[in-house]
C-alpha positions, -999 to +999 in steps of 0.1 A: -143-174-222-113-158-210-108-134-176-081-116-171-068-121-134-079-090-108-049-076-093-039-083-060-031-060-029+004-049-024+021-061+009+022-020+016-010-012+030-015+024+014-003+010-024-029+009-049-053+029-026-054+057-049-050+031-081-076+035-114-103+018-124-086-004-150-101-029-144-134-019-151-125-005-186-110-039-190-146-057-185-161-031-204-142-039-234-149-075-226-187-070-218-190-058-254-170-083-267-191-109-252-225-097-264-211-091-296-201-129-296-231-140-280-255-122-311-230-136-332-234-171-323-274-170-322-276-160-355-249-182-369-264-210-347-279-247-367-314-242-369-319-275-364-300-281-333-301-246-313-280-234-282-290-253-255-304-223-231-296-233-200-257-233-217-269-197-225-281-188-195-250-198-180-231-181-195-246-151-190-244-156-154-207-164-156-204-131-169-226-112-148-206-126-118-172-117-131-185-076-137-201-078-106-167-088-086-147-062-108-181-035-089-172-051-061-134-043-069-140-005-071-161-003-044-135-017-023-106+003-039-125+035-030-130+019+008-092+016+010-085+055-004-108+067+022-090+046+048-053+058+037-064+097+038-081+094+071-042+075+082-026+101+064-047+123+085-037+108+118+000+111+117-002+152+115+017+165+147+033+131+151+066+125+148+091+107+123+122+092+116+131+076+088+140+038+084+178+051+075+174+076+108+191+101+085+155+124+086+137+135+119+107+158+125+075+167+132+050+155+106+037+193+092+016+174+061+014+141+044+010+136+005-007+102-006+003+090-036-010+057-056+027+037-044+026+049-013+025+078+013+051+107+019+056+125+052+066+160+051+087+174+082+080+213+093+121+209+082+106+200+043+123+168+045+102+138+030+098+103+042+080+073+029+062+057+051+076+022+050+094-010+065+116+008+092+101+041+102+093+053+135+064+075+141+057+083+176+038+106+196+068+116+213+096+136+201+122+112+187+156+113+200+184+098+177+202+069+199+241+080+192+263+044+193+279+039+230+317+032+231+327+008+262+341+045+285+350+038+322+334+056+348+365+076+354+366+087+318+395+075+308+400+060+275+435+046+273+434+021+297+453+043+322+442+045+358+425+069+379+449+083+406+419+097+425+396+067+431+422+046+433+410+018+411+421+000+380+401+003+345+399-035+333 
């Protein structure tokens, strides 16, 4: 009998959190489908040489396992959408900037989404939390890119009459 493969976790922690239960329809479909075979075979079965039943049996238990893990599944789906809104919960009144450091702000509300999760700014702006963003506790301060200036402030090379020195 054929299973199809459960999905995996996505490498971002919140994907899938909010995802469906697919799966379960999926071994639904195939619960049917396997009782409907298994009928099927017992009364299409040689009278004279029946289905072994510990063969039966096990296969019954094969499928039992598989729609228990697919329970199992669920269960543990719903476990990870409880933990992403109580996250989603904790970053209110934080603060973020985004991986690009083009957004900044104080987190006013996040949205979770089934792909991921969205902080909004008291600005409006959105950010999805990903690879790259900063969220702090502390109001974050964009680093601006430091050019090699000499105490003096001079930028030409020239040199300070005052201090007497020499830029180098």
């Amino acid at each position: 009998m054929a299973v199809d493969p459960v999905s995996t976790a996505a490498s971002n922690p919140w994907a899938n959190a909010a995802a469906t239960t697919a799966d379960a329809d999926k071994a639904g479909l195939n619960y049917d489908s396997f009782l409907q075979l298994l009928i099927a075979q017992m009364k299409n079965q040689d009278p004279t040489d029946p289905m072994d039943a510990g063969e039966q049996m096990s296969q019954l238990a094969s499928f039992s396992q598989v729609e228990q893990t697919i329970q199992t599944n669920s269960h543990l789906r719903s476990m990870l959408q409880a933990e992403a809104l109580t996250r989603a919960g904790d970053l209110v009144g934080k603060y973020v900037m985004s991986a690009d450091d083009s957004v900044m702000g104080k987190i006013k509300e996040v949205e979770v989404y089934s792909d991921g999760v969205i902080a909004v700014t008291e600005n409006g702006d959105k950010v999805l939390l990903q690879a790259g963003v900063v969220v702090s506790d502390a109001e974050i301060v964009k680093s601006t890119p430091t050019t090699d200036t000499p105490a003096d402030g001079a930028t030409d090379g020239s040199t300070d009459d005052s201090s007497g020195g020499t830029n180098t």
